[in-house]
N, C-alpha and C positions, 0 to 999 in steps of 0.2 A: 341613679341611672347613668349618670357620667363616670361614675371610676367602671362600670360592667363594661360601658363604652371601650375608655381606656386601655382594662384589660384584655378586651375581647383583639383593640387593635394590636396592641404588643404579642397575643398568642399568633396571630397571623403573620405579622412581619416575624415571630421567630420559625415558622412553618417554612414561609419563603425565603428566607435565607439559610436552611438546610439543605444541603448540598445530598443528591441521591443518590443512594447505591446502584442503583438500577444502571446495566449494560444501557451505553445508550444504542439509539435507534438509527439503523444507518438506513440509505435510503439510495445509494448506488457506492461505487470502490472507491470514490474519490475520496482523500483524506491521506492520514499517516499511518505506514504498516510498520510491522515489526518483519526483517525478512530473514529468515534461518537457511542459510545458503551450504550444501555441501558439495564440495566440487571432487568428484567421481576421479580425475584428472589427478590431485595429489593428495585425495584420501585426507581435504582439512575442510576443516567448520568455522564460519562466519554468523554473526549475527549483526544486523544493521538498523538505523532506522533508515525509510524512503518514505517520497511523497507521492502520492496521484492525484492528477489533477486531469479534468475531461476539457477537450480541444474546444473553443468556442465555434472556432469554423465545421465540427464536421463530431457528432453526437455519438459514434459510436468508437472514435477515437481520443484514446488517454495518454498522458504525458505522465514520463516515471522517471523524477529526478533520485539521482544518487546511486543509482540501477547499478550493479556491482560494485560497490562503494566506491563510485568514481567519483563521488563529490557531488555539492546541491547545484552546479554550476552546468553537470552534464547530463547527458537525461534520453531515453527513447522513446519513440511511439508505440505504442501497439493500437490492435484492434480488439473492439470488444463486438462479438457475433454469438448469440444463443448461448453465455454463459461461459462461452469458448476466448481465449486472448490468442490472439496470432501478430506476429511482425515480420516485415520482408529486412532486409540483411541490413542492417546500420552502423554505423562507426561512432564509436567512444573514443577520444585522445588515447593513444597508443594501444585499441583494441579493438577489433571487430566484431559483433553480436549477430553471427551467423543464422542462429534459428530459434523460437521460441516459440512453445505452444505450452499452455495452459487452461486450468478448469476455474471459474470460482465456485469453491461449494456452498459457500453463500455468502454474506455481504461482512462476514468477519474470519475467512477461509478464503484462501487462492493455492493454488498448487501448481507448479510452473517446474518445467524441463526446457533449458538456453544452454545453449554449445556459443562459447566467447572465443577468439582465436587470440592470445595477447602479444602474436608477433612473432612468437617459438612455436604454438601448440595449441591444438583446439581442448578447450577446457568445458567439458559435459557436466552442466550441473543440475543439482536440484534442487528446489527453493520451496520453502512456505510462508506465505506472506500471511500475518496472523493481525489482530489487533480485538481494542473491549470494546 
């Protein structure tokens, strides 16, 4: 009866320490996106990672560092309303972030159109922020 034991324990711990395939399960935007940026403005293609992270003070407001690959140091607010992200005009070190509205189509989908001005020229772009 003690080695069934045994056995029985090792088939378990090697269960749990299987690592699974399975998408995981997200449960709002907050996390690491993948962001596929093309900017309308000079006809080129970005791909990045970024973070989101949600405001402690105020639940329907997210913080997004790296936000045109300015670095993990720089970052905007937006607002998140009915699946909608909206932001009023902010500044990034040598660039303005004029307007942005976006959809999330669901918690591993975002679809976002940001006009950035970087000092020359407003840069209209479009982005998909993706992840597993």
């Amino acid at each position: 009866m003690s080695d069934f034991r045994i056995i029985s324990l090792c088939f378990c711990l090697f269960l749990l320490s299987c690592e699974s395939n399975a998408p995981r399960v997200h449960t709002d935007i907050t996390g690491v996106w993948r962001c596929e940026e093309t900017n309308n403005s000079t006809v080129s293609q970005t791909s990045y990672l970024l973070d989101v992270y949600r405001k402690a003070s105020d639940t329907t407001q997210y913080v997004i560092t790296n936000f045109f690959q300015a670095g993990d140091s720089e970052f905007i607010v937006v607002k998140l309303n009915n699946g909608k992200l909206t932001l009023t005009e902010q500044s990034l070190t040598g660039m303005n972030v004029k307007s942005l509205s976006g959809t999330v189509i669901d918690l591993r989908n975002i679809q976002l159109s940001y006009t950035i001005y970087d000092g020359k020229r407003d840069n209209n772009i479009n982005a998909s922020f993706s992840r597993k």
